[in-house]
C-alpha positions as CSV (number, residue, x, y, z in Angstrom):
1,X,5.6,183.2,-43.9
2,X,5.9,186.7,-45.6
3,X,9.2,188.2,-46.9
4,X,11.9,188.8,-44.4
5,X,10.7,186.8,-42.0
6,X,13.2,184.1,-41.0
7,X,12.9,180.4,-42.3
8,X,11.6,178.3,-39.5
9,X,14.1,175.3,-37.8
10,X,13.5,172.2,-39.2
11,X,15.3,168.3,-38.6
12,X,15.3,166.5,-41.6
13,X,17.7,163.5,-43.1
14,X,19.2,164.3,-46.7
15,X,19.9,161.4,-49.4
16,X,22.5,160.8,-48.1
17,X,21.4,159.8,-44.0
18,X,22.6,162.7,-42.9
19,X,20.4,164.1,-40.2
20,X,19.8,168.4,-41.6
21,X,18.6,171.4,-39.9
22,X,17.9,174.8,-41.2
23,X,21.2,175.7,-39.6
24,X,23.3,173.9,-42.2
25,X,22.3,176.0,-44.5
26,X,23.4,179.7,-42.9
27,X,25.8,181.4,-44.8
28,X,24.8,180.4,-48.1
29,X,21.8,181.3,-50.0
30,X,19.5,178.6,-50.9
31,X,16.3,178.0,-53.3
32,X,14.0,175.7,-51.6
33,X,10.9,174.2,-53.4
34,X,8.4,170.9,-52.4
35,X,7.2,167.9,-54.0
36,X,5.4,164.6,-53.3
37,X,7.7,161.7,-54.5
38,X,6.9,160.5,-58.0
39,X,5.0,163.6,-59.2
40,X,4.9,164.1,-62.9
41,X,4.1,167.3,-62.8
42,X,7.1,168.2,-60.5
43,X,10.0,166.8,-63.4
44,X,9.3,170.3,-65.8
45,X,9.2,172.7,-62.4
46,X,12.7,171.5,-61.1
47,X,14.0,171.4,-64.3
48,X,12.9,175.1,-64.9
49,X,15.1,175.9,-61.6
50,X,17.6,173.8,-63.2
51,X,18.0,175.7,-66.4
52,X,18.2,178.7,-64.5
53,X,21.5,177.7,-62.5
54,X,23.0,176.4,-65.5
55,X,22.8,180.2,-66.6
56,X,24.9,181.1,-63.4
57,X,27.6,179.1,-64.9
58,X,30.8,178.1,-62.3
59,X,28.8,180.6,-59.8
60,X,25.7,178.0,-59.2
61,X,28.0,176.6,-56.4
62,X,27.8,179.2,-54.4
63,X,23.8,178.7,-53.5
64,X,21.8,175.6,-52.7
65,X,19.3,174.0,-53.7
66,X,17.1,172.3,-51.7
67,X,14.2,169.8,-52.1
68,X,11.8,169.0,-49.2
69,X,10.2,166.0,-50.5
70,X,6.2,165.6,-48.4
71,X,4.2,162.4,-48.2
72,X,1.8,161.0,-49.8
73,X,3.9,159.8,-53.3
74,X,4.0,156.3,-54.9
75,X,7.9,155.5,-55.0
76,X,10.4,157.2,-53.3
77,X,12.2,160.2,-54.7
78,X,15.4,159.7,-57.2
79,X,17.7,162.3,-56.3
80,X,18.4,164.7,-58.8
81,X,21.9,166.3,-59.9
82,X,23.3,169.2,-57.6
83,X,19.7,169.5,-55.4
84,X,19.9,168.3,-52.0
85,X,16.5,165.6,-51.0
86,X,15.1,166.4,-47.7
87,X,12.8,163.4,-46.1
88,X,11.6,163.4,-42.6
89,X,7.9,163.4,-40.3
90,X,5.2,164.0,-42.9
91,X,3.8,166.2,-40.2
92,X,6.8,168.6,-39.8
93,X,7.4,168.7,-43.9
94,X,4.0,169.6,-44.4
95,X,4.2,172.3,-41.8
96,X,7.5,173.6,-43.5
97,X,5.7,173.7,-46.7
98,X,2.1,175.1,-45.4
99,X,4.5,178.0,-43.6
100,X,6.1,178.6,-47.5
101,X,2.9,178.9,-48.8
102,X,2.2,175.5,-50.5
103,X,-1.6,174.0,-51.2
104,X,-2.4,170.5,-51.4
105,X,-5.7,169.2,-52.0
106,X,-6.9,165.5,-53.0
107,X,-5.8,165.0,-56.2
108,X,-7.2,161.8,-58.9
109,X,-5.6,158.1,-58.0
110,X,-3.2,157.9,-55.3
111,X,-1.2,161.0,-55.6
112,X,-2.2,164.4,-53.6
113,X,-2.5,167.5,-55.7
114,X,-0.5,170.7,-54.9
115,X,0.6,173.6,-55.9
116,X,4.4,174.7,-56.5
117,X,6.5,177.2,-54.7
118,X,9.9,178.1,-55.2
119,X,11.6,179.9,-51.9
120,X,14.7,181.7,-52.0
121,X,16.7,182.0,-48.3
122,X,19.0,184.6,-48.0
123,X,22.6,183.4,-45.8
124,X,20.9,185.0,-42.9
125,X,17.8,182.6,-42.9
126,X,15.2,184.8,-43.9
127,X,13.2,184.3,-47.0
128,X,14.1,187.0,-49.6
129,X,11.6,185.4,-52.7
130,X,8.8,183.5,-53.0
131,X,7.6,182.3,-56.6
132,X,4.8,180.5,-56.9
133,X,3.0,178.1,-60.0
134,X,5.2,176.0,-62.5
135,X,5.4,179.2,-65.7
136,X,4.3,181.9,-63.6
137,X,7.8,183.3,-62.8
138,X,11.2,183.9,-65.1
139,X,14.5,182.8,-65.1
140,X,15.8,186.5,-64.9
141,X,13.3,186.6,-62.1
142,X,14.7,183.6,-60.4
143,X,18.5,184.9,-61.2
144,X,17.2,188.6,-59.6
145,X,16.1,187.1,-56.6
146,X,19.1,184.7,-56.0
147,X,21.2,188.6,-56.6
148,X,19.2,190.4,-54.2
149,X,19.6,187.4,-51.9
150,X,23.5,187.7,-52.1
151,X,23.7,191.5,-51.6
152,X,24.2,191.9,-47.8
153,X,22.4,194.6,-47.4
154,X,19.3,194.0,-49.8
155,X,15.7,194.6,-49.1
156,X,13.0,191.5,-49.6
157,X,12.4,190.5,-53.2
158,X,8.9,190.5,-54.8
């Protein structure tokens, strides 16, 4: 998927039970990253996106962020404060995360290797950002993005 092109439609459940589609989340813009279940490695990366809406203050409400969770873990996903948990076919949440750019390869033990992506939607469904690696982008980056995302009539970010 390359900048500005729209976010493909997707049917997941959230943590709650709630069945979610790409739909719900028009109108607001939202930061969208992927993880197996249970991966170490993935506890510093959301916490970096983490850290960077505390920065926004009262304004982190007004974005999402969004968590499409892929098979393949060993123990199902806690979720975490003010992220919303995807879960649905392991086919179609792979698919969603191949189209965002992410890798996985066979990693040691029972856990699947993969790279990290952070996407950032703009309210019209389009992606407007695309980050990828766990120290390989900055907040200020992340906080430009999420800005350029808001601005109605912004171009594509990096």
């Amino acid at each position: 998927m390359t900048i500005g092109e729209p976010v493909p439609d997707f049917a997941f459940v959230d943590e709650t039970g709630t069945a979610v589609t790409a739909m719900a989340f028009r109108n607001t813009i939202t930061v969208v990253t992927f993880a197996t279940p249970a991966t170490p490695q993935g506890l510093p990366y959301l916490g970096r996106i983490d850290d960077t809406f505390d920065r926004l203050g009262p304004d982190a409400a007004g974005f999402t962020r969004l968590l499409v969770e892929l098979p393949g873990g060993v123990a199902p996903a806690r979720p975490r404060p003010g992220w919303r948990h995807l879960q649905g076919d392991s086919a179609a949440s792979l698919q969603l995360a191949e189209r965002f750019g992410v890798v996985r390869w066979r990693g040691s033990g029972a856990m699947p290797g993969q790279n990290f992506v952070v996407g950032v939607v703009g309210p019209e469904g389009k992606l407007r950002a695309r980050f990828g690696g766990l120290d390989t982008w900055t907040a200020m980056e992340l906080l430009n993005a999420l800005a350029l995302a808001a601005s109605l009539g912004g171009g594509p970010a990096r």
